[in-house]
VEXPA-314168 format. One record per residue: residue in one letter; x, y, z of N, C-alpha, C in turn. Coordinates in steps of 0.05 Angstrom, whole numbers, plus 5000, padded with zeros to 4 digits. Layout:
AXYZXYZXYZ
...
END
This chain:
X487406786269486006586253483606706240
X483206676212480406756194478406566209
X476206656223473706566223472606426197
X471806236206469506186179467306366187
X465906276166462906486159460806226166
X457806326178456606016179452606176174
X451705856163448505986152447605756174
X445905756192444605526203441905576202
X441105346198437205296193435905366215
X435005536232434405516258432105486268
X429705386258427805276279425905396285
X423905366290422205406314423105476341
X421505626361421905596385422605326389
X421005136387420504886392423104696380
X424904766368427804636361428904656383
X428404766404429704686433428704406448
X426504336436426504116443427103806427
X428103876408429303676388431703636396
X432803366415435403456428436603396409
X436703166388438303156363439503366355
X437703546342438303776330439803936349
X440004006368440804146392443004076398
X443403766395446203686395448303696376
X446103706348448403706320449004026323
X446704246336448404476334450704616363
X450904386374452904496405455204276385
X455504096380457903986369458004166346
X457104326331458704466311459204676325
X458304776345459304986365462104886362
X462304656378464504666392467704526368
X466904576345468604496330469504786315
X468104996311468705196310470305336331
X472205536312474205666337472405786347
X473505886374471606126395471306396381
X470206456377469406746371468806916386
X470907176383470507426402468107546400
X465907566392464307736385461307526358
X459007476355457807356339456707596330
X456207726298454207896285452907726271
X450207716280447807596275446207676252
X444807506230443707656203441007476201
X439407476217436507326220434607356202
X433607136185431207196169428507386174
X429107346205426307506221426507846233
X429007966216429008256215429308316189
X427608436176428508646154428008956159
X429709146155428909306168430209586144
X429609746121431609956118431710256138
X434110306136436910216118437610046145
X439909876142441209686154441509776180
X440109676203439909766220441709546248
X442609646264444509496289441409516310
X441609286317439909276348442209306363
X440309256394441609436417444509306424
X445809566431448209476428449209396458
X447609526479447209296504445509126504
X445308906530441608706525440908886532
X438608766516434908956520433908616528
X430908616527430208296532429208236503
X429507896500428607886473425907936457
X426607886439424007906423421907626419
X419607656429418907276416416607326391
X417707486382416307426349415107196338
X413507066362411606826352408806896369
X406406696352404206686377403306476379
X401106336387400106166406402305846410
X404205946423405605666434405105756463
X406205526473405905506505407005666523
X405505706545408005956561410706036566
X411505706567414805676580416205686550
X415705756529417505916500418206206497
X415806316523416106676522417206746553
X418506446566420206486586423406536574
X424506406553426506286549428806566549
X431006606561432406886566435606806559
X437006956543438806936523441207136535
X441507236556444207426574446007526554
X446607516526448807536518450707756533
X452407766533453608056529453708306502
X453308526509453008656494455608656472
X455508896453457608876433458909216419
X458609356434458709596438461309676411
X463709606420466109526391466109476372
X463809156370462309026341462009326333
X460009416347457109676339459409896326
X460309886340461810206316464510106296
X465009796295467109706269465009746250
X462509486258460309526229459909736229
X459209986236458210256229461310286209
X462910266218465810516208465410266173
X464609906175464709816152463309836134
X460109896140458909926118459010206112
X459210536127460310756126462210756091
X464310606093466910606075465310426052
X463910216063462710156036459310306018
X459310476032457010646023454110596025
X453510386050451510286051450710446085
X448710516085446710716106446410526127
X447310596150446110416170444910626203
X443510486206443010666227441710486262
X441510506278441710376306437910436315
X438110156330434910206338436409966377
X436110156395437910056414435209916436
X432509946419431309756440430709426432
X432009446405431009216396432608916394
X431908726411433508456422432908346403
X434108106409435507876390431807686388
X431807606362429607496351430407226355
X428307106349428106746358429206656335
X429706776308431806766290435306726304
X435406846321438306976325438306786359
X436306786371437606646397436506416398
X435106306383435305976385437005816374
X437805886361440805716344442305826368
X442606066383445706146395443905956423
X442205906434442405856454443105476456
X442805396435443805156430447305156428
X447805286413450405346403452205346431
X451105586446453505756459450905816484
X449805586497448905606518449505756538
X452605806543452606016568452406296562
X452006286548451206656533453806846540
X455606706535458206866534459707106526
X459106946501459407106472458407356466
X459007526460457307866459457307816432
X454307886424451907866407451808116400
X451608176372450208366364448608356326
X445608416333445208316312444408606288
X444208486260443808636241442108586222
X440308726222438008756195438308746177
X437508696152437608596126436108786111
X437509076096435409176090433009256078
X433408986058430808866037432108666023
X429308566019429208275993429808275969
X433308445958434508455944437308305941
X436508105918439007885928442308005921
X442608185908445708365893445908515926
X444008635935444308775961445108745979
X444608445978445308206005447508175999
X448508055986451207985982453808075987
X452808455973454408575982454008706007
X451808696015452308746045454008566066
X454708286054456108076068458608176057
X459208256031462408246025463308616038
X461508756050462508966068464208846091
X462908686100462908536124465008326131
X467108346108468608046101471708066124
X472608306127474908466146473808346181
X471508306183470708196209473007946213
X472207786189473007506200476207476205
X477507696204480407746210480307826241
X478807876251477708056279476607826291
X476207566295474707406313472007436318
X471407516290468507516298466607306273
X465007186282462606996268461807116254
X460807176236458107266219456307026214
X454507026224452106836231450106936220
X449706776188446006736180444306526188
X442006636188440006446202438006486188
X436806276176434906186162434705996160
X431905856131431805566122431905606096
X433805426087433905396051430605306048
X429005206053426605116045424905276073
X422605356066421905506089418005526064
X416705306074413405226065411905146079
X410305326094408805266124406805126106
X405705096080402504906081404004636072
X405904626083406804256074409004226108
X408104366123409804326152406904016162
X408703906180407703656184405903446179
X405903526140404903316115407703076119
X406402816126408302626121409602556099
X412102476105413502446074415402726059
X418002766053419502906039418002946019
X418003236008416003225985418803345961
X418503305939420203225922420303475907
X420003685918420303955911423004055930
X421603935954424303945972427003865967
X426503605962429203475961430803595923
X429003635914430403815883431604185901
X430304245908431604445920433504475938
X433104325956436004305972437704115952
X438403915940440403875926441504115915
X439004325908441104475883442004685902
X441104805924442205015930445504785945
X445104615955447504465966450104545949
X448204405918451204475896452204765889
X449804925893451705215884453405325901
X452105285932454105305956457005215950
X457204915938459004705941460804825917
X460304945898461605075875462305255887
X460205495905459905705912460205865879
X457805845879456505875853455006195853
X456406405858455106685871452606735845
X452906745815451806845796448606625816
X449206365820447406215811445606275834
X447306315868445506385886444206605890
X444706825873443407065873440507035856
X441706855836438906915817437606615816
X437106585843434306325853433006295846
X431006455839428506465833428106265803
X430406385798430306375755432106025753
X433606035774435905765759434605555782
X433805535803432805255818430105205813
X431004945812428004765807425404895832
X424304935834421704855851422405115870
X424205375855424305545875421905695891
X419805745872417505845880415305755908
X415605395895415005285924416505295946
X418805225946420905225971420905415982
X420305655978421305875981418306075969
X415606065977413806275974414206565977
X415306726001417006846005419606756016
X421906956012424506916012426606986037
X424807086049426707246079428707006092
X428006726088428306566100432206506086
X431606496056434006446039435306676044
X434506986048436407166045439107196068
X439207066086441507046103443706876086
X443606706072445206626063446806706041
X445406936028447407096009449407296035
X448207396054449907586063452007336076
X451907116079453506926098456606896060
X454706866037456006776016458707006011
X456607206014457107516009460007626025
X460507526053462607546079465407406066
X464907126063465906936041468406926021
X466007086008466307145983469807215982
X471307365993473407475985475907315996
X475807166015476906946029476406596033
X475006466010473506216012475006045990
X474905736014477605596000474905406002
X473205296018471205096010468605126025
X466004996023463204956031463504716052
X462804676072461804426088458504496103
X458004306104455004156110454704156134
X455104266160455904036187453203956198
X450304016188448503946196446403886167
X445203666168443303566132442103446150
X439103426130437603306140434403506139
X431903406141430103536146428003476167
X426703656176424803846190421903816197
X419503756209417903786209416003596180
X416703336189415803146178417603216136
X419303296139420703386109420103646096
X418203886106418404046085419704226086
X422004206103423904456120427104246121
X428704356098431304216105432904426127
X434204196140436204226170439004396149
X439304356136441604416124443004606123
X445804626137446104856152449204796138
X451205056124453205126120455005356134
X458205236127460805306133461505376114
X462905666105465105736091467305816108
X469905696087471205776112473905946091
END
């Protein structure tokens, strides 16, 4: 069975306590087939050239600061991915893109808060991958290296937020920059509109606000990018927004 490809919005530490949210992402867990293996593409690594974290656990990373103690308790067991680690090497190898291994570095609050919602028993062998700059042609094809996975049982999982504007996080009220931006990235997804999602900046309304910097959007070209060579449609399985509106939930399926 072809895997779908999937982009999910992932949160804060603190989306572990939104059971809503926690629940809309364990029921799309569980409506997705099982996957042998998840490769992870987190807004919260960029790293050149394209680099594999550890390909056993290491402990995670909590790439945040002043929250409460019990968020820099939270422990993610995956199993390692040792197999993943040398297919992606032998795939981006053949597609001409440089990658290279950094084996102390664990899974970011990008990459294990969505999975620990998802796939609570940490089953699944995890292995994640760096993004190796804020080049949107780069991304893409770094996802369409990557597309032979989903014949293999394995996920390709981006993680980010289509809207990602910390000075309008818990201003009351949807602010209407938001809601023009997620409509439009919704529709290019929904076309799967590649010309239009690469060049953001220039064709969506209110891209500059939604999106001050971009790390946040770039998981979803490599998710478009995986896609790209096997994609019959777009689904939604999570809408909605975030932190009083300035952060849409809006999380996609290609399948």
């Amino acid at each position: 069975m072809r895997m779908p490809v999937i982009f999910a919005a992932h949160g804060a530490p603190t989306l572990l306590d939104d059971g809503r949210w926690v629940g809309e992402l364990a029921a799309w867990a569980g409506a997705l087939p099982r996957p042998e293996a998840i490769l992870m593409v987190s807004a919260h690594w960029e790293e050149y050239p394209t680099t594999l974290g550890a390909v056993e656990p290491v402990p995670l990373v909590y790439d945040f600061f002043g929250f409460p103690e019990r968020y820099y308790r939270v422990r993610y067991p995956a199993p390692g991915a040792p197999l993943l680690a040398t297919r992606v090497r032998g795939l981006l190898g053949a597609g001409g893109i440089p990658c290279a291994d950094d084996r102390r570095r664990g899974l970011d609050h990008g990459a294990y808060v969505p999975l620990v919602a998802m796939y609570p028993a940490a089953e699944v062998p995890v292995l994640q991958l760096s993004m190796p700059r804020l080049e949107a042609r780069e991304l893409f094809e770094l996802g369409r290296a990557l597309a032979p996975l989903r014949d293999e049982g394995v996920l390709v999982f981006g993680s980010g937020f289509l809207t990602h504007n910390m000075r309008y996080a818990f201003r009351p009220g949807i602010p209407p920059w938001a809601r023009e931006f997620d409509e439009w990235v919704a529709g290019a997804l929904s076309r799967f509109d590649v010309e239009a999602l690469v060049d953001f900046q220039r064709r969506a309304p209110a891209a500059r606000v939604a999106l001050p910097t971009w790390e946040h959007y770039a998981p979803v070209l490599v998710a478009a990018g995986t896609a790209a060579g096997e994609h019959s449609r777009t689904s939604f399985p999570i809408t909605g927004f975030w932190m009083d509106g300035a952060f849409t939930k809006r999380s996609a399926q290609f399948d």
